[in-house]
C-alpha positions as CSV (number, residue, x, y, z in Angstrom):
1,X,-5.6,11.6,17.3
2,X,-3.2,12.8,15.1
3,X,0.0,10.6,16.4
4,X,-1.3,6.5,16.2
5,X,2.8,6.4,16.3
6,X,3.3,7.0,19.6
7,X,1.2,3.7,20.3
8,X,1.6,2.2,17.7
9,X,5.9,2.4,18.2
10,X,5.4,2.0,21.9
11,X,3.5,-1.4,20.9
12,X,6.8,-2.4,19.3
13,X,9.2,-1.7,21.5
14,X,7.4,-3.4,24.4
15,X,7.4,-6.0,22.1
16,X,11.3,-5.8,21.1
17,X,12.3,-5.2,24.8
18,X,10.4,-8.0,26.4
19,X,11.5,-10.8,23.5
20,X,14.8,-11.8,25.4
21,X,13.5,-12.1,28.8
22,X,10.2,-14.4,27.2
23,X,12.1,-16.3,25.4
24,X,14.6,-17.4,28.1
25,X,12.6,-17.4,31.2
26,X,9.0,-17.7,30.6
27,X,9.2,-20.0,27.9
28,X,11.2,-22.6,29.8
29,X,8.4,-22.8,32.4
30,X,6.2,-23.2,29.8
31,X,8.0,-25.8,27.9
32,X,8.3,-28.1,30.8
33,X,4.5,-28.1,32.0
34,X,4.2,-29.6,28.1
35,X,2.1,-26.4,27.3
36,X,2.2,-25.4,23.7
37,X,2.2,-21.9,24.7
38,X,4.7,-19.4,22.9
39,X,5.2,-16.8,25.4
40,X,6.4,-14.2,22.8
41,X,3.7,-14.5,20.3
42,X,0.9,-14.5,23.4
43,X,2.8,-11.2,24.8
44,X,2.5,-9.8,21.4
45,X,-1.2,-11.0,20.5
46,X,-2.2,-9.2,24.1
47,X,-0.5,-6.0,23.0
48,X,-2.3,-6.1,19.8
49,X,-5.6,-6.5,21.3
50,X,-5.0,-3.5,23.0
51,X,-4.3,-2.1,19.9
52,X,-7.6,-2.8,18.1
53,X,-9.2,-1.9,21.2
54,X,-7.8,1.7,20.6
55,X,-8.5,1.6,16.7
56,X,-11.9,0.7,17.3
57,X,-12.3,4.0,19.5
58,X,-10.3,6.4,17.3
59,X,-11.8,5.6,14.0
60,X,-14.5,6.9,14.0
61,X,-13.5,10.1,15.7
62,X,-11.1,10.5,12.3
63,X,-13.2,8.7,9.4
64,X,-14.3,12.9,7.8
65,X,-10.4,14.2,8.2
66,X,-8.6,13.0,5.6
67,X,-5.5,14.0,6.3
68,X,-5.6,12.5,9.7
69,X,-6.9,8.8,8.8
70,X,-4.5,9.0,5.9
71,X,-2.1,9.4,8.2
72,X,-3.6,6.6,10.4
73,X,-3.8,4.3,7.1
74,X,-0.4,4.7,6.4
75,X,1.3,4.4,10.3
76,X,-1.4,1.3,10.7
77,X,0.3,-0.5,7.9
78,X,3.8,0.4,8.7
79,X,3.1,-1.4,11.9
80,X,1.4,-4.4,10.8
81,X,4.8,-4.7,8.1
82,X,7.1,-4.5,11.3
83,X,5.2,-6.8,13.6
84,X,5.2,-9.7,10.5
85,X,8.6,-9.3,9.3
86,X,10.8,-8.3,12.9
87,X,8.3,-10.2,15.3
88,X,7.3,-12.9,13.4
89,X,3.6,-12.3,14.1
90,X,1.0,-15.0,13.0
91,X,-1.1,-14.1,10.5
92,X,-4.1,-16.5,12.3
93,X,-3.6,-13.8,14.9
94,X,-6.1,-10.7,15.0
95,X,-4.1,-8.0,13.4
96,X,-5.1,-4.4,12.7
97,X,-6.3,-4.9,8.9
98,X,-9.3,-6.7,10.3
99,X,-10.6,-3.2,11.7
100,X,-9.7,-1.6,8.5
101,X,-11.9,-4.1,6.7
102,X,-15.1,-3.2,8.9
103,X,-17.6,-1.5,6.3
104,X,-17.7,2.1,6.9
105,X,-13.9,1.9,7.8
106,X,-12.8,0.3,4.5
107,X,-14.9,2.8,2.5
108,X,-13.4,5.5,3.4
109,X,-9.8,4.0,2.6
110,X,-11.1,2.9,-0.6
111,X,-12.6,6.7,-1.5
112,X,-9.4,8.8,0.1
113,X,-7.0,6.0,-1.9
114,X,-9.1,6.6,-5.1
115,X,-8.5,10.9,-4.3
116,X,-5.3,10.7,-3.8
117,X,-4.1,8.6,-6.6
118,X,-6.1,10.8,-9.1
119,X,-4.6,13.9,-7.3
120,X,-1.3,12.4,-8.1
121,X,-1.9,11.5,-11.5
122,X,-3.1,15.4,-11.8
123,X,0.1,16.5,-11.2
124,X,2.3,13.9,-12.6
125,X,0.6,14.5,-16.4
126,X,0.8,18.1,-15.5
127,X,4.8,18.2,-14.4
128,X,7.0,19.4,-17.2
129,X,9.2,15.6,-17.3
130,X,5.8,13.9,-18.0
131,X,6.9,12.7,-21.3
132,X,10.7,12.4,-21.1
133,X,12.2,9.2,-20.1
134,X,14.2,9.4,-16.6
135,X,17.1,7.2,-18.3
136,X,17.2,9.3,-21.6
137,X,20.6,8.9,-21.3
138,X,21.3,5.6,-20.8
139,X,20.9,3.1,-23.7
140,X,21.6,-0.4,-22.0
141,X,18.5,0.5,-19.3
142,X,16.5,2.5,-21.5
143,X,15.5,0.2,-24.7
144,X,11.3,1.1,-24.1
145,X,12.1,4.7,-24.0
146,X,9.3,5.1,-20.7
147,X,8.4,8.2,-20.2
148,X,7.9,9.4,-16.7
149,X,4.6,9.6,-16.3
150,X,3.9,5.9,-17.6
151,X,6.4,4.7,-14.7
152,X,5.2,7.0,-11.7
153,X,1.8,5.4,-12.9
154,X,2.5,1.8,-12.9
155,X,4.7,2.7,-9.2
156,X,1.5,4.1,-8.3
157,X,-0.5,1.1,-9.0
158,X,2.4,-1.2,-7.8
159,X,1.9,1.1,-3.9
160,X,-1.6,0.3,-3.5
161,X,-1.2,-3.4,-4.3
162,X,1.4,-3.0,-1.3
163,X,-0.8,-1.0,0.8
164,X,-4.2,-4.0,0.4
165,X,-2.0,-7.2,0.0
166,X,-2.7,-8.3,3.8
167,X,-6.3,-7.6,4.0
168,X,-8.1,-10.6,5.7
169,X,-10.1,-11.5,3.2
170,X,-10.2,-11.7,-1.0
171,X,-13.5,-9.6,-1.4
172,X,-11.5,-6.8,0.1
173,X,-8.3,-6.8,-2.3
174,X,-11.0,-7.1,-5.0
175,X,-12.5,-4.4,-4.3
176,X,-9.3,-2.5,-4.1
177,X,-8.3,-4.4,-7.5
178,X,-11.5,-2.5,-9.0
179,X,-10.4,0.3,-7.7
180,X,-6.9,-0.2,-9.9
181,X,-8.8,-1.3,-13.2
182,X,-10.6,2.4,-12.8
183,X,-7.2,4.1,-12.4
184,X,-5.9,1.9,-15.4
185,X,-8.9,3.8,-17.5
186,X,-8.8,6.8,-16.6
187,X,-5.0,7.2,-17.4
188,X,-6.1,5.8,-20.7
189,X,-8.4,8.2,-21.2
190,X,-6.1,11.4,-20.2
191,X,-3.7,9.5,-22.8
192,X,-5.7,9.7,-25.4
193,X,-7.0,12.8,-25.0
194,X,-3.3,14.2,-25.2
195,X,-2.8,11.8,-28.0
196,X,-5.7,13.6,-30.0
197,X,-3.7,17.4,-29.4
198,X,-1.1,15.3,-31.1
199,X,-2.4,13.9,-34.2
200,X,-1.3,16.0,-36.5
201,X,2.3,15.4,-35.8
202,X,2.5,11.8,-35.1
203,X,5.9,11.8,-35.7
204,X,6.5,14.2,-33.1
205,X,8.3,13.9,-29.9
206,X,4.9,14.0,-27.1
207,X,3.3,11.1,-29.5
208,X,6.0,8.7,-29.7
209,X,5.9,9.0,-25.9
210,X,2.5,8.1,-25.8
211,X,2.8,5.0,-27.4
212,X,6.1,4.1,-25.4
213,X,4.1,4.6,-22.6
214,X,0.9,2.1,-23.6
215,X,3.1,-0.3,-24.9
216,X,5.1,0.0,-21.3
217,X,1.8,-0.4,-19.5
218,X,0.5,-3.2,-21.5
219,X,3.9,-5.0,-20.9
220,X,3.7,-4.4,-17.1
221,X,0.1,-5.7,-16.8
222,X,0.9,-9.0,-18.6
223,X,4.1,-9.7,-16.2
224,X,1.6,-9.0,-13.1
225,X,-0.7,-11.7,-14.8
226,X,0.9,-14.2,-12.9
227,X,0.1,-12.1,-9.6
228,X,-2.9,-14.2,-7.9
């Protein structure tokens, strides 16, 4: 249960090591009965089904561990990202998002997402570089004066768009999209909080960050606007 890798890579390279020999042998055939058949993608579509078939077992024996469906979550959607972009899988084809999306599945990705972004905001407010800009230094890349703790935040937020883009269906990145609008307040509420500690020197050094960092968020949002 704790290495979906060794499947999951297998997968892929009897996907990778059987390409060559489809392509040249097996597709011929195909191609002069006038089938429409591509041998590759059917190879790879079969593998996947065992796939799912495996998901579908393991799941559930995982859902309470978080460390271990983390883990899962994370080599799940390294695969699907290899099968698209090296294998040219079909996005009509099952894939292993559509057992992700099943109810008690997606739930619990939706609630261990939402602990561990909050976990890492913890600790990203909390580290000592929180309010000092990585590119202090450098005045050509460095005209908003972010703070550090703006941009882990908005990388943060940009990761779990990564993570959802390919679910199946538009409820589901919804749903996920709520779950980014609730991380959005809360970091707007831990700023103002330190922003009230800093009131009586809003001049000083922690508030100007503060205000680098809205106005850096704010600016962010509006050029994801155009992000259907």
């Amino acid at each position: 249960l704790n290495k979906p890798e060794w499947y999951l890579t297998q997968v892929l390279m009897w996907i990778g090591n059987h390409s060559k020999f489809l392509d040249d042998k097996i597709q011929p055939i195909l191609d002069k009965a006038g089938s429409s058949v591509n041998a590759g993608l059917e190879f790879s579509r079969a593998l996947v089904m065992l796939i799912l078939e495996k998901l579908a077992a393991d799941i559930p024996c995982l859902l309470y561990d978080d460390t271990l469906f983390c883990h899962l979550v994370d080599e799940v959607l390294l695969f699907e990202r290899e099968l698209y972009s090296v294998h040219g899988y079909l996005s009509s084809f099952p894939s292993c998002m559509h057992i992700l999306s099943e109810e008690s599945c997606f739930q619990r990705w939706l609630t261990v997402e939402k602990k561990f972004a909050l976990e890492k905001m913890d600790s990203m407010l909390s580290s000592e570089a929180a309010w000092i800009s990585q590119y202090k230094d450098i005045t050509d890349v460095d005209e908003m004066k972010v703070p550090d703790c703006a941009e882990t935040f908005m990388t943060l937020l940009l990761v779990i768009t990564d993570r959802y883009k390919n679910l199946p269906t538009a409820s589901r990145k919804l749903q996920f999209l709520g779950l980014q609008k609730e991380l959005v307040d809360d970091f707007r509420i831990r700023l103002t909080q330190v922003m009230k500690e800093e009131t009586r020197a809003s001049l000083g050094f922690r508030y100007c960050a503060i205000l680098n960092a809205v106005n850096y968020i704010a600016t962010v949002l509006a050029d994801w606007a155009d992000n259907v």
